[in-house]
C-alpha positions as CSV (number, residue, x, y, z in Angstrom):
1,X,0.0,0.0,0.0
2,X,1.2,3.6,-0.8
3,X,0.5,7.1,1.2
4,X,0.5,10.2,0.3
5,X,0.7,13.6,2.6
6,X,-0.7,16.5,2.0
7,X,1.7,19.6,2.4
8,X,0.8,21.8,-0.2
9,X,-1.7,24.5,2.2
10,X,-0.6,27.9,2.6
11,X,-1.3,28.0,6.6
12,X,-2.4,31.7,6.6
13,X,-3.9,30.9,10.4
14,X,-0.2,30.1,11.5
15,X,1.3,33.0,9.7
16,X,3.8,34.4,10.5
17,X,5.4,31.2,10.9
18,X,4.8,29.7,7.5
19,X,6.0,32.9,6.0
20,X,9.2,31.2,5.5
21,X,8.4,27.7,6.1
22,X,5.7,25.1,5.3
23,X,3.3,24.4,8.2
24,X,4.2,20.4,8.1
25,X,8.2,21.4,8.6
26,X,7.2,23.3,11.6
27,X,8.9,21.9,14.8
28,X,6.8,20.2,17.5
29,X,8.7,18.1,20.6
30,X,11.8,18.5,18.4
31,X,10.7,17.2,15.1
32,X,9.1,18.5,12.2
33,X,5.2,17.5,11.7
34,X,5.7,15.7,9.1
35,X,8.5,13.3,10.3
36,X,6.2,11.9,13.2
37,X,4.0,10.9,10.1
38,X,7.0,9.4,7.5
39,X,8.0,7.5,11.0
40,X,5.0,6.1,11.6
41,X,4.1,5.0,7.5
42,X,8.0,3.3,7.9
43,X,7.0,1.2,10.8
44,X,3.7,-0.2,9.5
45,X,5.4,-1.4,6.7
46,X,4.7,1.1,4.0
47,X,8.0,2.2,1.9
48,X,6.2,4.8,-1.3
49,X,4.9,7.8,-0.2
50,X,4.0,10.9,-2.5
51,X,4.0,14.3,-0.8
52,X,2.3,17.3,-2.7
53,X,3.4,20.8,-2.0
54,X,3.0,24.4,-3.3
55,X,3.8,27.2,-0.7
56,X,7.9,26.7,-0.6
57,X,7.8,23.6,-1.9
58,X,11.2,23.7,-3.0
59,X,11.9,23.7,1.3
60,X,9.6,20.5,1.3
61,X,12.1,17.9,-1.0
62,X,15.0,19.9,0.5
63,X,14.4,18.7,4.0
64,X,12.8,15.7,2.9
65,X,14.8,14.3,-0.2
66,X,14.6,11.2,-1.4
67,X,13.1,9.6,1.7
68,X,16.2,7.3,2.1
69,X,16.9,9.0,5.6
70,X,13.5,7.8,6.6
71,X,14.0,4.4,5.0
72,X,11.5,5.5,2.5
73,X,10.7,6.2,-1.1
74,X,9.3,9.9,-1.6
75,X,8.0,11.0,-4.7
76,X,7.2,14.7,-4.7
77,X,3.6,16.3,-6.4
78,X,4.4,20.0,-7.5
79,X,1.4,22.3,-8.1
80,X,1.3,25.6,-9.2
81,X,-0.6,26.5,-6.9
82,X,-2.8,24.5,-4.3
83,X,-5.5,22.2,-5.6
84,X,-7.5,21.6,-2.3
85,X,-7.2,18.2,-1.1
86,X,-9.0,16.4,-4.1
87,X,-7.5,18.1,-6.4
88,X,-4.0,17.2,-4.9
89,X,-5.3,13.7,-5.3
90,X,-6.1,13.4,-8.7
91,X,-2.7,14.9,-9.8
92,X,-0.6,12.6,-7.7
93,X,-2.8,9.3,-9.0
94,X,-0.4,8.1,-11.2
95,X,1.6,7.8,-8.2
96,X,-0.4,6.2,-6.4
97,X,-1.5,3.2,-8.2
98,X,-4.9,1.0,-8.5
99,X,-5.1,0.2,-5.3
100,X,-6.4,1.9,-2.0
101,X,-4.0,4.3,0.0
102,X,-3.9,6.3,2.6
103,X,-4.0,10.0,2.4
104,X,-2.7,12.0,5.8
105,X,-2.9,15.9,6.3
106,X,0.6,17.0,6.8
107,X,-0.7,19.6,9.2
108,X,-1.9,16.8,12.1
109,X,-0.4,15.0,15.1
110,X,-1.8,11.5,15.9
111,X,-0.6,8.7,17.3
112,X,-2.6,6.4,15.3
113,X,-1.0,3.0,14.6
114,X,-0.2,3.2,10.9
115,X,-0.6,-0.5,10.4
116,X,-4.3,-0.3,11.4
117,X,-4.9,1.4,8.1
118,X,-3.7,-1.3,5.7
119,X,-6.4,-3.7,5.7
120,X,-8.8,-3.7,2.8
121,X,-11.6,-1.5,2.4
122,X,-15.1,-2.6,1.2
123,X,-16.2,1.0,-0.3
124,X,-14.5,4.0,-1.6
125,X,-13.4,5.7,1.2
126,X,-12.3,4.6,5.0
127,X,-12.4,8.0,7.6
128,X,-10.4,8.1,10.9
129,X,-13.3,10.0,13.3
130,X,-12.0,11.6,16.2
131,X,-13.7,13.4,19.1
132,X,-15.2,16.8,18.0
133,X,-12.1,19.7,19.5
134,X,-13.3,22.6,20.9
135,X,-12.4,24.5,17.5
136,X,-14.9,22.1,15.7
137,X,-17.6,21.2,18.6
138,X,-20.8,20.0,15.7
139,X,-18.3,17.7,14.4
140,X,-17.8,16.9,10.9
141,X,-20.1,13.6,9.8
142,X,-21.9,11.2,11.9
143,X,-20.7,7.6,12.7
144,X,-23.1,4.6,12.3
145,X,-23.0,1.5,15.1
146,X,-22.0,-0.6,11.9
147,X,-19.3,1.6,11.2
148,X,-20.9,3.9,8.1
149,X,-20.3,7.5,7.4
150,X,-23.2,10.0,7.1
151,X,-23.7,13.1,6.8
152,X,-25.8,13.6,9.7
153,X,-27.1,11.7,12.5
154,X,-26.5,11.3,16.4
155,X,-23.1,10.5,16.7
156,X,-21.3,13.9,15.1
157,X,-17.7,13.5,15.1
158,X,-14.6,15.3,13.6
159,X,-12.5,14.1,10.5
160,X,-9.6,13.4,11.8
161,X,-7.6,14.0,8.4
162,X,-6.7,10.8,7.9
163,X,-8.6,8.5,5.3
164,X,-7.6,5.7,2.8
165,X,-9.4,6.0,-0.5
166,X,-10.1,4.0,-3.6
167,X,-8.6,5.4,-6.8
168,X,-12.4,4.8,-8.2
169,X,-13.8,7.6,-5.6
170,X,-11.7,10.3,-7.8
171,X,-11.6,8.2,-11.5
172,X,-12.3,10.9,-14.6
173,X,-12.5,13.5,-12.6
174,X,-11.2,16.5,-14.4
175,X,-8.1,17.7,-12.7
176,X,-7.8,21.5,-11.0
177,X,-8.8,22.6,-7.6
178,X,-11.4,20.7,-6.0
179,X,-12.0,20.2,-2.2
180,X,-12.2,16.7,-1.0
181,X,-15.8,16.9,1.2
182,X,-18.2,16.9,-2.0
183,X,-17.0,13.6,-3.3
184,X,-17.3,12.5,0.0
185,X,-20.8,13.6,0.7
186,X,-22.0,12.1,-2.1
187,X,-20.2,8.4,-1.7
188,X,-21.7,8.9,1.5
189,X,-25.5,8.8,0.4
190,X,-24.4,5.7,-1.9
191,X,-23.4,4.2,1.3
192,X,-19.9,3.6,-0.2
193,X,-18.1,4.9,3.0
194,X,-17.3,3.5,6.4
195,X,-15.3,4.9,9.3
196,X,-13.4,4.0,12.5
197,X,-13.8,6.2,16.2
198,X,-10.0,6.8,17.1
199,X,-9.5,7.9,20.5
200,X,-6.4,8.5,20.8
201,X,-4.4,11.4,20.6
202,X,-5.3,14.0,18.0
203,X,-4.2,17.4,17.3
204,X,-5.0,19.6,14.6
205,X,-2.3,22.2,14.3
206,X,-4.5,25.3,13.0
207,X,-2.7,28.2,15.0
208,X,0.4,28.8,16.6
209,X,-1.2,28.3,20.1
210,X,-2.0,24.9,18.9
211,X,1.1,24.4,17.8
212,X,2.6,25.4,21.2
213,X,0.3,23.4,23.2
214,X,1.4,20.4,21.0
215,X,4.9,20.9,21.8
216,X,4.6,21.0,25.5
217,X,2.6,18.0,25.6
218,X,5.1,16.2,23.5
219,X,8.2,17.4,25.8
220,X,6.5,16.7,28.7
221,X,5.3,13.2,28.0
């Protein structure tokens, strides 16, 4: 199986700290974001992963490389400019191959167990839920006992940002900048998506006070 993190987002919330740098290079318990994420792909046994970028991406494959430091193989997605996550997708799918992959916001920490991710899925999409944050209390889409994804319903819950997805949910679509939720609304009411409730830890690095709450937690633990 392959993955593929997205780093191509301007981060105008944590401005000015992505000024110079992109938000998943940003420093957190002595590492950069991303690195907790290239760790973690490593030790479940995944090797290819394809990293889109726009906003200094040139700083993205110089800190990166190759992914040989990591024991990895990184293929890099340039865009002009940022496609929105779907749209990042579709331009990096002939990287990604026929089958399923993950997909992983480059701007997250979670300490998810990579390996969980790699069995098959039976739709087009597999969501990682988390508890709704305080930034995001109405959550994102609701959770079913048997483990589908709606739009709406009792249990509300956050995307977590982590998902693996079926090359068939984004097939002959046109490429350009297109957000990711659409496609998955409507796989949604063809009952083509299921989901998991992770518990763990989660952190969605949206500001700098995020960002510093992060890194005393990981310092101190």
């Amino acid at each position: 199986m392959k993955a593929m993190i997205l780093a191509a987002g301007r981060g105008e919330r944590m401005r000015p700290l992505t000024d110079t740098l992109p938000k998943p290079l940003l420093k957190v318990g002595g590492k950069m974001l991303i690195e907790y994420h290239l760790e973690k792909l490593k030790a479940a046994g995944i090797n290819d992963v394809v990293i889109n970028h726009a906003w200094l991406g040139e700083k993205v494959e110089q800190a990166l490389g190759d992914g040989s430091h990591y024991g990895l193989n990184i293929q890099y997605s340039a865009e002009a400019e940022a496609l929105e996550t779907a749209g990042g997708i579709i331009q990096a799918l002939p990287l990604l191959g026929n089958s399923s992959f993950i997909v992983i916001n480059g701007d997250i920490f979670c300490d998810y167990d990579a390996a969980s991710l790699m069995a098959p899925i039976s739709g087009l999409a597999h969501l990682l839920l988390v508890d709704n944050p305080e930034h995001n209390s109405q959550g994102d889409f609701s959770l079913t006992p048997l483990g589908e994804v709606k739009q709406a319903g009792e249990n509300m819950l956050t995307f977590s940002g982590i998902g693996i997805y079926h090359p068939d949910l984004f097939r002959n679509l046109e490429k350009g900048k297109r957000p990711l939720a659409p496609l998955l609304r409507d796989a949604m009411d063809k009952h083509f998506v299921t989901g998991t409730h992770y518990q763990g830890i989660w952190h969605d690095i949206g500001t700098p006070e995020r960002l510093n709450e992060l890194d005393l937690y990981l310092k101190n633990n």
